[in-house]
C-alpha positions in Angstrom: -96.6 -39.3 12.5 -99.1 -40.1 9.7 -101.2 -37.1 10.7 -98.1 -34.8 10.6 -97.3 -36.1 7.0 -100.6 -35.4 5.8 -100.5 -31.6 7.3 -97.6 -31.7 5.4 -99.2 -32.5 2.2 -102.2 -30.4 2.9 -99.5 -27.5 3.1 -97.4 -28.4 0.5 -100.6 -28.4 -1.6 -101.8 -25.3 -0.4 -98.5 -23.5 -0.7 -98.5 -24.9 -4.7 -102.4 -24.1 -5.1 -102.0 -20.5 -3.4 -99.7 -19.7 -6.3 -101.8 -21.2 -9.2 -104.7 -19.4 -7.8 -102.9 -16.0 -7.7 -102.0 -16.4 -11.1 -105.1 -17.3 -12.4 -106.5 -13.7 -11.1 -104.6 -12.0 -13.8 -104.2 -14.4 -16.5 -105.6 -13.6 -20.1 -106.7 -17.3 -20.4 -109.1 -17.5 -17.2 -112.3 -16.7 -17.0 -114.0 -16.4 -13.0 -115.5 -19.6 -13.3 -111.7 -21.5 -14.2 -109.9 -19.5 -11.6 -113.1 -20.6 -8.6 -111.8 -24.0 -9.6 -108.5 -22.9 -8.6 -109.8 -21.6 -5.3 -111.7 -24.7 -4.6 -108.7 -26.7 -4.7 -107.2 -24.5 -2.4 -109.8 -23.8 -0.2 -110.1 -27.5 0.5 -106.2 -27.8 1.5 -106.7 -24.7 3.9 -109.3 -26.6 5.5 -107.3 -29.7 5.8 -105.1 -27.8 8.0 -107.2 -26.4 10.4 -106.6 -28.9 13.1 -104.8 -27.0 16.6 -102.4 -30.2 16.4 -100.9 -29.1 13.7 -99.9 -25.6 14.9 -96.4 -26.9 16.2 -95.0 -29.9 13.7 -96.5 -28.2 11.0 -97.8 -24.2 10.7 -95.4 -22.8 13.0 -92.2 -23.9 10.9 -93.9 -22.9 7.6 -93.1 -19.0 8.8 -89.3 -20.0 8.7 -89.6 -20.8 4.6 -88.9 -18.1 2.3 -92.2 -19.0 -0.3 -95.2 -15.9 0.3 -97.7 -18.5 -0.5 -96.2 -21.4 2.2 -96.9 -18.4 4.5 -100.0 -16.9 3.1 -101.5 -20.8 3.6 -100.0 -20.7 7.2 -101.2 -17.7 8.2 -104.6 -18.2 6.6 -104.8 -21.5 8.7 -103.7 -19.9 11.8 -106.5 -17.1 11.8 -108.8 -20.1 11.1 -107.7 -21.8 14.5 -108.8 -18.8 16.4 -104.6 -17.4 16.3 -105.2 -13.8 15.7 -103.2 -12.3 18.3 -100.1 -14.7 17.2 -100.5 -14.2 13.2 -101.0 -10.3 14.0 -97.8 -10.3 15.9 -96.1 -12.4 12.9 -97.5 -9.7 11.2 -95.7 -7.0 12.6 -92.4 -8.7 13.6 -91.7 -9.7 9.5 -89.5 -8.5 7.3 -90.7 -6.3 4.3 -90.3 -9.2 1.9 -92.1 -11.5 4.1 -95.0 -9.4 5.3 -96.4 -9.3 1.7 -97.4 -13.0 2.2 -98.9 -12.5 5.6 -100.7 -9.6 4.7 -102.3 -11.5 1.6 -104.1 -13.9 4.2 -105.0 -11.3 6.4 -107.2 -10.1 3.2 -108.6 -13.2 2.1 -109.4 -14.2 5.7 -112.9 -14.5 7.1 -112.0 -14.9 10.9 -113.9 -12.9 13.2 -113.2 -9.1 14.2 -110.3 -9.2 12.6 -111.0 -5.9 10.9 -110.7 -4.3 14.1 -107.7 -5.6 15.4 -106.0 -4.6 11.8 -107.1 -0.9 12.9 -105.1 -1.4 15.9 -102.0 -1.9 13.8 -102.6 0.9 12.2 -101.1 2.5 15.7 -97.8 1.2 14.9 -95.2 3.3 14.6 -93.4 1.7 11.6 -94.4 3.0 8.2 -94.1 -0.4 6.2 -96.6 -2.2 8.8 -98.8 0.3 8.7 -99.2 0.6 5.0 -99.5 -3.1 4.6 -102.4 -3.1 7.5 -104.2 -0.4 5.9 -104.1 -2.3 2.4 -105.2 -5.5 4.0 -108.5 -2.9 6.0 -108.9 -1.7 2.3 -109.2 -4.7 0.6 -111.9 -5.9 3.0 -113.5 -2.9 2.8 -112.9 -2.1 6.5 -111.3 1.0 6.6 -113.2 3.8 8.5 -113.3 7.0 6.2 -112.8 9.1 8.6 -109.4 7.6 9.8 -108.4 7.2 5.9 -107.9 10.9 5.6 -104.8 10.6 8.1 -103.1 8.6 5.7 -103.6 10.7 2.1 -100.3 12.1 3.0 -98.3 9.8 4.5 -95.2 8.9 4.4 -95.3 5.3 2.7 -96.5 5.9 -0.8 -98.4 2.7 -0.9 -100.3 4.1 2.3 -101.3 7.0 0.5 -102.3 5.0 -2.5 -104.6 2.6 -0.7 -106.3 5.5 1.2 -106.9 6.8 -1.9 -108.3 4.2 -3.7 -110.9 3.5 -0.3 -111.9 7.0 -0.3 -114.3 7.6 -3.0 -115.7 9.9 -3.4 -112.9 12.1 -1.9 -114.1 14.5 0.8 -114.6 18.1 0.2 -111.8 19.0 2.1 -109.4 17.0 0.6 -110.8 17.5 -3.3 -110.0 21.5 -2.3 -106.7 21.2 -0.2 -104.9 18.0 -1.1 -105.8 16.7 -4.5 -104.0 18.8 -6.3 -100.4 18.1 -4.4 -101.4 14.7 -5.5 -101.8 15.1 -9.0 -98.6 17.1 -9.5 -97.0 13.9 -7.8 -93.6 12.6 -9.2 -94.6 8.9 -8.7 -96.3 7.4 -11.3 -98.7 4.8 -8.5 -99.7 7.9 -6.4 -100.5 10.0 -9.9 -102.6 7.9 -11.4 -104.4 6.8 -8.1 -105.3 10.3 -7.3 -106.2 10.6 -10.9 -108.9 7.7 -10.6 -110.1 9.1 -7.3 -110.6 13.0 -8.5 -112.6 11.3 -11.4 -114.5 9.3 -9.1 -115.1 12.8 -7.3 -116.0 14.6 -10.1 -113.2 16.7 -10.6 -112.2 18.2 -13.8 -108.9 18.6 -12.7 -108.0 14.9 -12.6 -108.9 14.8 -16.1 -106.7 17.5 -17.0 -104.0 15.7 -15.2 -104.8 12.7 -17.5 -104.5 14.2 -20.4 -100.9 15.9 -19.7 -99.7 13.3 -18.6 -100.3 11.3 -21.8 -99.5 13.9 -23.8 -95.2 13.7 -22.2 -95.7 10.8 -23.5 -93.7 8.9 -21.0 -93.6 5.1 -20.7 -94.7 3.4 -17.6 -97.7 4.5 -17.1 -100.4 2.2 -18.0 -103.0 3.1 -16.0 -103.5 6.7 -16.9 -103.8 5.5 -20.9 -106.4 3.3 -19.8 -108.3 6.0 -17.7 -107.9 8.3 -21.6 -108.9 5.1 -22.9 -112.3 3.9 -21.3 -113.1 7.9 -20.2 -112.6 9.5 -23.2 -114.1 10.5 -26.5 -113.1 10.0 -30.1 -110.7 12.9 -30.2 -108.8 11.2 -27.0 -108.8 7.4 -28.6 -107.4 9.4 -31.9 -104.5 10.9 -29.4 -104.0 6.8 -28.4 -103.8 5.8 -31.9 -100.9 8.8 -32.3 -99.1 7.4 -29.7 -99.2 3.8 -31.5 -96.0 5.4 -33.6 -94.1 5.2 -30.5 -92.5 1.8 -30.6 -91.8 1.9 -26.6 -95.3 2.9 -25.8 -97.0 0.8 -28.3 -97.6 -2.4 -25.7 -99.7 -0.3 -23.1 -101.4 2.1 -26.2 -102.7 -1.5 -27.4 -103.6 -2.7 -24.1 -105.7 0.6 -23.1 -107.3 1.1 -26.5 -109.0 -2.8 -25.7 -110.8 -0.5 -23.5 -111.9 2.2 -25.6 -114.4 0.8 -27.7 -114.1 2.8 -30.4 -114.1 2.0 -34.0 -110.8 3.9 -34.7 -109.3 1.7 -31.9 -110.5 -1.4 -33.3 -108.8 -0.7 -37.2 -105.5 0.7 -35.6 -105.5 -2.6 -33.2 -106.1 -4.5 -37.2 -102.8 -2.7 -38.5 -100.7 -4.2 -35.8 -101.9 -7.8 -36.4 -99.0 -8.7 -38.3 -96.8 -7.3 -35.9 -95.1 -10.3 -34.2 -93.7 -8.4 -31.3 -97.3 -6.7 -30.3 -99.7 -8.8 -32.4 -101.3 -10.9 -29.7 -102.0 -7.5 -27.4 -103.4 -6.3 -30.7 -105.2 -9.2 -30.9 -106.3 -9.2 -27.5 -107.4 -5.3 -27.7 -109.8 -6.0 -31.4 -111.4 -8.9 -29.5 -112.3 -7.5 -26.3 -113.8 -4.4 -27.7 -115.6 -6.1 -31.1 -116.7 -9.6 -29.0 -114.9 -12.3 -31.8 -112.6 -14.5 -29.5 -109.7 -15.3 -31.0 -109.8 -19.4 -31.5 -110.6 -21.8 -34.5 -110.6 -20.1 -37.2 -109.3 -16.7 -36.1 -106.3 -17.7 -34.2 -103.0 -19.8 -35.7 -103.1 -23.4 -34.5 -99.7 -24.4 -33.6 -99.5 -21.4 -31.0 -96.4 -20.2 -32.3 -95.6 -17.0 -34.4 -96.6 -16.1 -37.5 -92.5 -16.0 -38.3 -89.5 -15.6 -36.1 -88.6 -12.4 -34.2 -85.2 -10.7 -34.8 -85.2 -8.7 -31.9 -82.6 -9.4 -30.4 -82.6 -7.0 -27.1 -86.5 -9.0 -26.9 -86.6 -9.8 -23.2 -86.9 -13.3 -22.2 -88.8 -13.3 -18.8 -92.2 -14.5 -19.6 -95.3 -11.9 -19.8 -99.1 -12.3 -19.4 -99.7 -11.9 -23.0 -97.1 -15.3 -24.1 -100.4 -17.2 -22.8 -102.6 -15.5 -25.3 -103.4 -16.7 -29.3 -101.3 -15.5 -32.3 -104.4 -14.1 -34.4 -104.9 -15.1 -37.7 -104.8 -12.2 -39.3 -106.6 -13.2 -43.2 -109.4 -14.7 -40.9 -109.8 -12.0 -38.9 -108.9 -9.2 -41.8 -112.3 -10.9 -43.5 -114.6 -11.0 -40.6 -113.9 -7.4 -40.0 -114.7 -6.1 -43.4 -117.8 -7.9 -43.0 -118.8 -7.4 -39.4 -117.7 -3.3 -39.8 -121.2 -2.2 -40.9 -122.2 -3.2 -37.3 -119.7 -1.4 -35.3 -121.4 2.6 -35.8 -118.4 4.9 -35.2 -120.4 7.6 -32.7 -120.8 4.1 -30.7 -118.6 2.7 -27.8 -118.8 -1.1 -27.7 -117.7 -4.0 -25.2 -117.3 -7.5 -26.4 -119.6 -6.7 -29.5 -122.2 -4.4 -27.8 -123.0 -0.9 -27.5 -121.5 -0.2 -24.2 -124.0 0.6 -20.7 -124.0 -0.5 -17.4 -124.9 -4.2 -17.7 -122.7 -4.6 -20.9 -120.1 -3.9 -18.0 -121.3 -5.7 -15.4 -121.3 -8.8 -18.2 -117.8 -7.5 -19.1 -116.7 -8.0 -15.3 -118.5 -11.8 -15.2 -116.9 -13.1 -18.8 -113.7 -11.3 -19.3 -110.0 -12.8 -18.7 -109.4 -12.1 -15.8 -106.2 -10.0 -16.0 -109.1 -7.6 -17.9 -110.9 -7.0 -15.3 -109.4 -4.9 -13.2 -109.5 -2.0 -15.6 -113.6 -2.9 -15.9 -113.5 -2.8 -12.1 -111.8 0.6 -12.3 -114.0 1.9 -14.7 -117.9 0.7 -12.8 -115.6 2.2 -9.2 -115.5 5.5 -11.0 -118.7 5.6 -13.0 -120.8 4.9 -9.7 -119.1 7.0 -7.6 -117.2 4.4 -5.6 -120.3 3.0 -5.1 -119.7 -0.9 -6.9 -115.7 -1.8 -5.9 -115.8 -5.4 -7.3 -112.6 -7.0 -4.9 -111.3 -9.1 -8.3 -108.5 -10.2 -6.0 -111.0 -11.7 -3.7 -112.5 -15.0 -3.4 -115.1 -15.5 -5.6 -118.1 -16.1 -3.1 -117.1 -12.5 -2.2 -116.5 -11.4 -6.1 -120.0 -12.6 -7.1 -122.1 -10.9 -4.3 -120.5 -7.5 -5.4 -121.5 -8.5 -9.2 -125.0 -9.4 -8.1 -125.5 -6.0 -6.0 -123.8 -4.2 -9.3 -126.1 -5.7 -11.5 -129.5 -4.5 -9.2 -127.8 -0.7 -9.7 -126.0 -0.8 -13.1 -129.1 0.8 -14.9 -128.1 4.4 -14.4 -124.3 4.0 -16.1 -123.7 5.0 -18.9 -120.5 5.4 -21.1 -120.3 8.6 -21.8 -117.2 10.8 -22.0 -116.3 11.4 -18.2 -115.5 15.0 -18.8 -119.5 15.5 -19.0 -119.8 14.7 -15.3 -116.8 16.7 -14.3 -117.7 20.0 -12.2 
């Protein structure tokens, strides 16, 4: 009975730390190192449960709870205790809600030919199980290309996405015959997906698809402003800074342009400083690209606004950005006017320097981590699809990819991407 309670602790703990890890990977206040502290805390309740005795008083109910993580630690555990074939059937026998969870460990998990045994779901004849499988292959890096090319088509749009984003560069066959269907997609994940992958291809006409799509102007769509943001060249941060005006596009324009670099980016991000509804992302977006962090002097102390908002329509259900610092915008407004003389305006910076391939690769090893995913993005389509750094991952696995990144990073550059478009 005492061991039972402590596997019950272990999972209770686990369950708690799965979710404090998760939300570490895309929070603006955590750097890798903070979020691997995370992990380790985890990591050591996972392995507090891998005793066979616990499978029945302990694992086995957990699938029964309605909590992702409870299951994502169960099913992590289970694979560790050599219970593929049962967690694979768990697998496929959940419901839609629940499979999220399940599939989550079967991504993070390091038990043996698992890959393979994920390829035979892939056989399954229900489109929901499949598309979680091939996620969970992709993540891993696992996924054959020659077996992603069945599913650029299929009929689960998150299948199609994750083939997609495994796929790079795209084959000939499919650059010719498929992309375009893609990029005249109605839904906005597949769009921009297939956007990122004709660019990782070399394809001019996922550009072009970039920039109409920016140019309807239609919210939602945060990804392709970034891909105009970190791709383009002053005339297409200038079309950014347009958009700014819009007051229901201006949270993503201010979000992307932190990825630009450019010095009109960094004095349109100043202007909106005073701005209490957008003036952390601001904020946020002038510190990423000129390298001051936003504390001491050049953030407000008490961590509340500047003065209060009278929005009333404001939406109450907390976003990443609440975690981040209300800028002081006198301090900063000085530093700027003298720092500016540094910042050359044919240049394209990150955190303070003129942007190359191991200013990124630092990016990718400093940055908040909700960051880095577009920085990930960015090395995935510069090289090719060569450097996929899994953010998502653990970070044993995150820091090998750096490391390999950083031997090859030499040859990037950050020049417009239209001048390696064919």
């Amino acid at each position: 009975m005492v061991l039972v309670d402590i596997w019950e602790e272990h999972l209770d703990e686990a369950s708690f730390q799965w979710e404090q890890w998760e939300r570490a990977l895309v929070a603006p206040d955590f750097t890798l190192p903070e979020a691997a502290e995370r992990e380790e805390r985890l990591l050591a309740h996972l392995e507090g449960l891998e005793e066979a005795a616990a499978l029945d008083p302990v694992l086995r109910p957990a699938f029964d709870s309605e909590e992702h993580s409870r299951q994502s630690a169960a099913t992590y555990a289970l694979l560790s205790l050599g219970g593929m074939d049962e967690a694979l059937a768990r697998f496929q026998g959940s419901s839609t809600e629940a499979r999220a969870g399940l599939r989550r460990a079967l991504e993070l998990s390091e038990a043996p030919c698992l890959g393979a045994r994920l390829r035979e779901v892939l056989q399954s004849i229900e489109p929901d199980a499949q598309a979680h499988a091939l996620e969970a292959l992709v993540f891993r890096q696992e996924a054959p290309p020659g077996m992603l090319a069945r599913f650029f088509m299929h009929d689960e749009p998150r299948a199609r996405m994750a083939a997609l984003r495994a796929a790079w560069p795209l084959p000939e066959d499919a650059v010719s015959r498929l992309l375009p269907v893609l990029l005249d997609s109605a839904h906005p994940g597949i769009l921009a997906v297939a956007m990122e992958a004709g660019l990782a291809s070399g394809v001019r006409l996922a550009w072009e698809a970039c920039l109409k799509a920016v140019h309807r102007r239609e919210p939602g769509m945060p990804e392709v402003l970034t891909l105009l943001a970190f791709g383009g060249a002053d005339a297409d941060t200038a079309l950014l800074v347009e958009l700014l005006k819009s007051p229901e596009l201006r949270p993503d324009v201010l979000w992307a342009l932190g990825f630009s670099g450019r010095v009109t980016a960094m004095e349109a991000c100043l202007e909106y400083l005073s701005e209490p509804s957008v003036a952390r992302l601001a904020g946020e977006a002038f510190s990423a690209m000129t390298g001051l962090r936003l504390e001491g002097a050049y953030a407000l102390p008490s961590g509340t606004p500047p003065e209060p908002s009278d929005d009333l329509d404001a939406s109450l259900v907390p976003r990443p950005e609440d975690d981040l610092p209300w800028p002081h915008v006198a301090a900063i407004t000085a530093w700027w006017s003298e720092a500016r003389k540094r910042f050359d305006k044919g240049t394209r910076f990150l955190l303070g320097q003129p942007f190359s391939g191991s200013v990124l690769v630092d990016a990718l090893e400093t940055s908040p981590m909700r960051r880095r995913d577009v920085l990930a993005r960015e090395l995935a389509i510069r090289t090719r699809g060569k450097h996929v750094i899994p953010t998502r991952a653990f970070s044993r696995r995150q820091r090998v990819a750096l490391a390999e990144a950083r031997t090859d990073c030499a040859h990037v550059r950050g020049l417009p991407l239209i001048h390696a478009l064919r």
